[in-house]
C-alpha positions as CSV (number, residue, x, y, z in Angstrom):
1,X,110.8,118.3,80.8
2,X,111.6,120.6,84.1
3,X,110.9,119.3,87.4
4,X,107.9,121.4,88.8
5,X,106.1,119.8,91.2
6,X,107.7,118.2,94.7
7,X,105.4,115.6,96.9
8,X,105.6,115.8,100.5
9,X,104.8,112.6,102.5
10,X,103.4,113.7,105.9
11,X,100.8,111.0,106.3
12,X,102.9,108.8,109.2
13,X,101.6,108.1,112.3
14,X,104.9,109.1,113.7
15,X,104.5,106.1,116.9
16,X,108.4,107.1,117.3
17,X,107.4,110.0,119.1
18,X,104.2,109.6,120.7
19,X,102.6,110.6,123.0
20,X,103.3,113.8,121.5
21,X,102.3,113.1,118.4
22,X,99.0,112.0,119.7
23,X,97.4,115.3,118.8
24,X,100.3,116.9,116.9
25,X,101.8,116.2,113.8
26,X,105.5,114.9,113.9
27,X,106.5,117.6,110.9
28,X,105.8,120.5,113.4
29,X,108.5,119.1,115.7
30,X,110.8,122.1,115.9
31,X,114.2,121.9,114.8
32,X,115.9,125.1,116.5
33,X,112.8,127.5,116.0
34,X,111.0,125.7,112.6
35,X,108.9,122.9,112.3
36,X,110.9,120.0,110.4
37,X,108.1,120.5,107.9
38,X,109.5,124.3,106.7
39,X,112.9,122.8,105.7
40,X,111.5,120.2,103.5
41,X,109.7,123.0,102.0
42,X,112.6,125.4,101.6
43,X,114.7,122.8,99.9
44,X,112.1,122.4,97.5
45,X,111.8,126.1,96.7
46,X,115.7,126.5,96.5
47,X,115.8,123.8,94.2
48,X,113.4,125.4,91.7
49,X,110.2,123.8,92.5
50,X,107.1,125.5,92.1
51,X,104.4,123.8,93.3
52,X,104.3,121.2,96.7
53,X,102.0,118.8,96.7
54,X,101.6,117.1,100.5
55,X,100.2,114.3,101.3
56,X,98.2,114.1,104.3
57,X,96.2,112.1,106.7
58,X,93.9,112.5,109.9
59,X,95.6,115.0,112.4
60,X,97.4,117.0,109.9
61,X,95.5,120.1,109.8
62,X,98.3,122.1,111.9
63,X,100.4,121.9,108.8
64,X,97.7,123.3,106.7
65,X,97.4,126.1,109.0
66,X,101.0,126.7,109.4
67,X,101.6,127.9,105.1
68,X,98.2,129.8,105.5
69,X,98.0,133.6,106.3
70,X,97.5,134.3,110.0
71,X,95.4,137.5,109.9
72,X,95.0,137.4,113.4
73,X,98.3,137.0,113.8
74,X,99.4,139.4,111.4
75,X,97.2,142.3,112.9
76,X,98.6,141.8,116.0
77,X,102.3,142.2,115.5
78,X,101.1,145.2,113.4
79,X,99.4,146.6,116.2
80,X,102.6,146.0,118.0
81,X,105.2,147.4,116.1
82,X,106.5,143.9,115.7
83,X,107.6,144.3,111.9
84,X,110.7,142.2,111.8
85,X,108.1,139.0,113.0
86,X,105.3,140.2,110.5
87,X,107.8,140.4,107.8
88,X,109.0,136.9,108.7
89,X,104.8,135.1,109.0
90,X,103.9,136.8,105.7
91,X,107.0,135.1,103.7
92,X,105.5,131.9,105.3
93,X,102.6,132.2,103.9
94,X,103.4,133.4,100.3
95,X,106.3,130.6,100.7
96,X,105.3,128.1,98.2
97,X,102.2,127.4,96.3
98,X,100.9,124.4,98.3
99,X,98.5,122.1,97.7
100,X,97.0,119.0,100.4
101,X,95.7,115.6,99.2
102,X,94.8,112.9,102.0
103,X,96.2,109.4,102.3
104,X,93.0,107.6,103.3
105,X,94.4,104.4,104.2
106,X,98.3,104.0,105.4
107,X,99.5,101.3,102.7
108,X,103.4,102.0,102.3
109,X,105.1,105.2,101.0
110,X,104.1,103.5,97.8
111,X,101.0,104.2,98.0
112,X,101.2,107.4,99.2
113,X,103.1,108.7,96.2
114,X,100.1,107.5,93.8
115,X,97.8,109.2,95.9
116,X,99.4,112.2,94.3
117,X,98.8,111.0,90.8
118,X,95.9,113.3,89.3
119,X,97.5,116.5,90.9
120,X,101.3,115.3,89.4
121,X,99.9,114.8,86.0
122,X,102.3,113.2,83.6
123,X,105.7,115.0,84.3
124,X,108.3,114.3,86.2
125,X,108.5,115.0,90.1
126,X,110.3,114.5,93.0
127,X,109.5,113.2,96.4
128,X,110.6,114.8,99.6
129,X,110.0,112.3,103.0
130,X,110.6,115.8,105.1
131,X,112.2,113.1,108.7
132,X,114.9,113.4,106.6
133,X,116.9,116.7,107.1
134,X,120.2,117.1,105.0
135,X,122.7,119.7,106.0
136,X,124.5,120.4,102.4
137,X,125.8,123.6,100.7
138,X,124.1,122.9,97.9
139,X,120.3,121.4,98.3
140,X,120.3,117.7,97.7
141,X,117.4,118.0,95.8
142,X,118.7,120.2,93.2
143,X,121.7,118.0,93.0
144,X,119.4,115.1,92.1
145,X,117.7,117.4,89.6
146,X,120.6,118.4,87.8
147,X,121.0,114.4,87.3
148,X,117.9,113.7,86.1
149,X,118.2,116.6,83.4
150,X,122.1,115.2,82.4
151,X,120.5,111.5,82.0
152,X,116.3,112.1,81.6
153,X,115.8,109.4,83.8
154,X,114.9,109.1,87.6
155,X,116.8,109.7,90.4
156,X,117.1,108.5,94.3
157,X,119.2,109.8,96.9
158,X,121.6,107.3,98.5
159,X,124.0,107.1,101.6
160,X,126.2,104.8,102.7
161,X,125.2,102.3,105.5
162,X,126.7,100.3,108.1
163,X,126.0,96.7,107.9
164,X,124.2,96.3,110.5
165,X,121.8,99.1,108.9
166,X,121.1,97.4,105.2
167,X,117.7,95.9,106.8
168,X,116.3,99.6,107.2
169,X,116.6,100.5,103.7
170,X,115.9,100.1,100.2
171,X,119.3,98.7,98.8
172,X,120.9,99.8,95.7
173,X,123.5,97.3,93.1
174,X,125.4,100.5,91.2
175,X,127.7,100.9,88.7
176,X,129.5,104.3,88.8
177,X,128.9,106.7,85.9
178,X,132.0,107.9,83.6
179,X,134.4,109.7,86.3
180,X,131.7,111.0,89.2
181,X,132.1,110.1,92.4
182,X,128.8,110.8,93.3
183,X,126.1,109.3,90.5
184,X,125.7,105.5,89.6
185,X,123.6,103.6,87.7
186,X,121.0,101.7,89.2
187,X,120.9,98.0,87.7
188,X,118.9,96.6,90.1
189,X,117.1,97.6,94.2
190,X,116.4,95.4,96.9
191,X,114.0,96.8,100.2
192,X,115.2,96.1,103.2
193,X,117.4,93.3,102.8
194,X,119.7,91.1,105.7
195,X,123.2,92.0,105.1
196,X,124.3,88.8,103.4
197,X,122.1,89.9,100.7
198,X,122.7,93.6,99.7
199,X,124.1,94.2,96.2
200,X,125.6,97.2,98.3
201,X,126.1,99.3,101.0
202,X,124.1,102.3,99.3
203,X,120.9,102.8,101.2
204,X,118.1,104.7,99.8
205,X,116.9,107.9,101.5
206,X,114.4,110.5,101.9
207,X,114.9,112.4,98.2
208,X,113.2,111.0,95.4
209,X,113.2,112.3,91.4
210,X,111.1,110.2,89.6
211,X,109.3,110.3,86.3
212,X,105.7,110.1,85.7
213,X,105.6,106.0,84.5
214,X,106.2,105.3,88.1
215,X,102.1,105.8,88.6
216,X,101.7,103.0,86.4
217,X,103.5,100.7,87.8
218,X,102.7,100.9,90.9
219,X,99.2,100.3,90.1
220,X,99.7,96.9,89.4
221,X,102.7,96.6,92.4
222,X,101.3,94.1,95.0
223,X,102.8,95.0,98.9
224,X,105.7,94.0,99.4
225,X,107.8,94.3,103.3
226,X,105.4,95.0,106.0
227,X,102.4,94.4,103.6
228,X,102.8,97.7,102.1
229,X,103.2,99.3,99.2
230,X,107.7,99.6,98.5
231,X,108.3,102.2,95.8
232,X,111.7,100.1,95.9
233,X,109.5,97.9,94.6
234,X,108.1,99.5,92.0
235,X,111.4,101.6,90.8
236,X,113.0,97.9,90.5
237,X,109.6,96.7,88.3
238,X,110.4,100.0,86.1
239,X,114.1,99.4,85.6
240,X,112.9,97.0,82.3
241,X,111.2,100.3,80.8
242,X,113.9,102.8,82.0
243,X,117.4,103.8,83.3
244,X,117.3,104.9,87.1
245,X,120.4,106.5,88.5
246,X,121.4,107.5,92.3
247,X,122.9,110.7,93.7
248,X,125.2,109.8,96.5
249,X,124.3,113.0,99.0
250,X,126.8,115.2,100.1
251,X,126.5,117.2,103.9
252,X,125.0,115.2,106.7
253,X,121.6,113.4,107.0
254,X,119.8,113.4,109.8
255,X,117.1,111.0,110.7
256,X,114.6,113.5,112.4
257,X,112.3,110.3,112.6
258,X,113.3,108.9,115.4
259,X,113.8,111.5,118.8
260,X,117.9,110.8,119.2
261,X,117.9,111.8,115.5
262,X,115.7,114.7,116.5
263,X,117.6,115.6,119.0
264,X,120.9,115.4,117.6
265,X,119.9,117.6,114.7
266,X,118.4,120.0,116.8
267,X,121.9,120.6,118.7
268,X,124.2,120.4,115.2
269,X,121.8,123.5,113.9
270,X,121.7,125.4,116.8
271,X,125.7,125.4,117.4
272,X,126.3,126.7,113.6
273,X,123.9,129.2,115.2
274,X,125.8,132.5,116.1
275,X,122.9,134.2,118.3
276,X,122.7,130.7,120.2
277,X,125.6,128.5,119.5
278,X,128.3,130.3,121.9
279,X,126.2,129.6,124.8
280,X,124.9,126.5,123.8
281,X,128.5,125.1,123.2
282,X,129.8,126.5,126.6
283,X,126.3,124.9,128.4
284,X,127.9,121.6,126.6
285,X,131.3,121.6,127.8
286,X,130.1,122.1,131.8
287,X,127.4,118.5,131.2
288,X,130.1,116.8,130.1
């Protein structure tokens, strides 16, 4: 069955960042001149999905606003003569066929996922956890779809760690997959383990492909690190029902989560700019 439908988790707090996220969403950071939010989105759509399905919470209404149409907006530039800007907020809005759904309570990324259950129905999906920016030729995303359509079974995105890093992520044991370099075989996931006791050096990131048995079991997952709800958890509870295989990512990750990660991403996509990146390189050079 196709992959349709791609969640968005944008229920955080995002204390990384505050005070600024006090009153504004941590997705609407801008990276260059987009909210962090619109690339999450645009990998979706150039990966074939057709319908996003975010996950919300308290304080998240900007990102509503942001897909909807702006008429006041609109009328304005029109008024204007501004039609390069009105071409660019009416492809916002007609960007993606998006629907919202609240995460209530914050219980792990777990439970955010089966918040989406009704509105997923029982096909396969992928996740998108949009602090994670990846800079690749190719979408990541459709990489992992094109996996999950070789194997028909789910995928995760992985990225190799540094030791001292295995105790931030969900850990993957793999075995590699015929002559790929890039797709293993899960046989087993540990979250957040001390480096003595990683199967690997594979960490799990924000790109998720999973298949709609996932909602069942974490139903009956208990919390697991930080008293939440690990979909590490629950992918390593599946693996007795189902295969699960990981796409190593190509291009560069970003952690947007965090404001060095933020910032560093902000200045790698604004040097491959050419209306900004010649000065911006040259404004480098003289602070350093």
């Amino acid at each position: 069955m196709k992959v349709r439908k791609a969640v968005i988790i944008v229920a955080g707090w995002g204390t990384r960042f505050l005070p600024m996220t006090r009153s504004q969403p941590k997705e609407m950071l801008p990276l260059v001149d987009r909210p962090l939010i619109q690339y999450a989105v645009e990998e979706a759509i150039n990966s074939g999905i057709e319908r996003v399905i975010m996950v919300t919470a308290l304080g998240k209404r900007a990102i509503e606003d942001y897909f909807d149409h702006a008429y006041d907006l609109e009328h304005f530039l029109e008024q204007k003569g501004d039609t390069e800007r009105l071409k660019q907020m009416r492809e916002l809005s007609k960007m993606a066929d998006v629907c919202y759904i609240r995460q209530k309570e914050h219980l792990g990324l777990g439970h955010a996922i089966l918040i989406a259950r009704d509105i997923v129905g029982r096909e396969p999906f992928a996740v998108i956890l949009p602090d994670d920016i990846i800079d690749s030729e190719v979408p990541c995303l459709k990489r992992m779809i094109d996996v999950y359509a070789e194997h028909g079974a789910g995928v995760v995105a992985v990225e190799r760690v540094g030791d001292e890093d295995t105790k931030k992520y969900g850990i993957i044991e793999p075995r590699q997959v015929g002559v790929s370099e890039r797709v293993y075989e899960v046989l087993s996931l540990v979250e957040k383990p001390e480096p003595s006791q990683a199967p690997s050096r594979l960490g799990i990131v924000g790109r998720y492909v999973l298949t709609p048995e996932i909602f069942d079991v974490l139903l009956v997952t208990p919390p697991g690190k930080g008293n939440e709800i690990q979909v590490t958890d629950a992918l390593q509870r599946l693996l007795k029902q189902q295969k699960l295989y990981a796409y190593e990512l190509e291009g560069v990750r970003h952690d947007t989560g965090a404001p060095l990660g933020w910032l560093k991403a902000n200045i790698a996509y604004a040097l491959k700019r050419s209306d900004i990146g010649p000065d911006l390189r040259e404004y480098l050079k003289k602070m350093l």
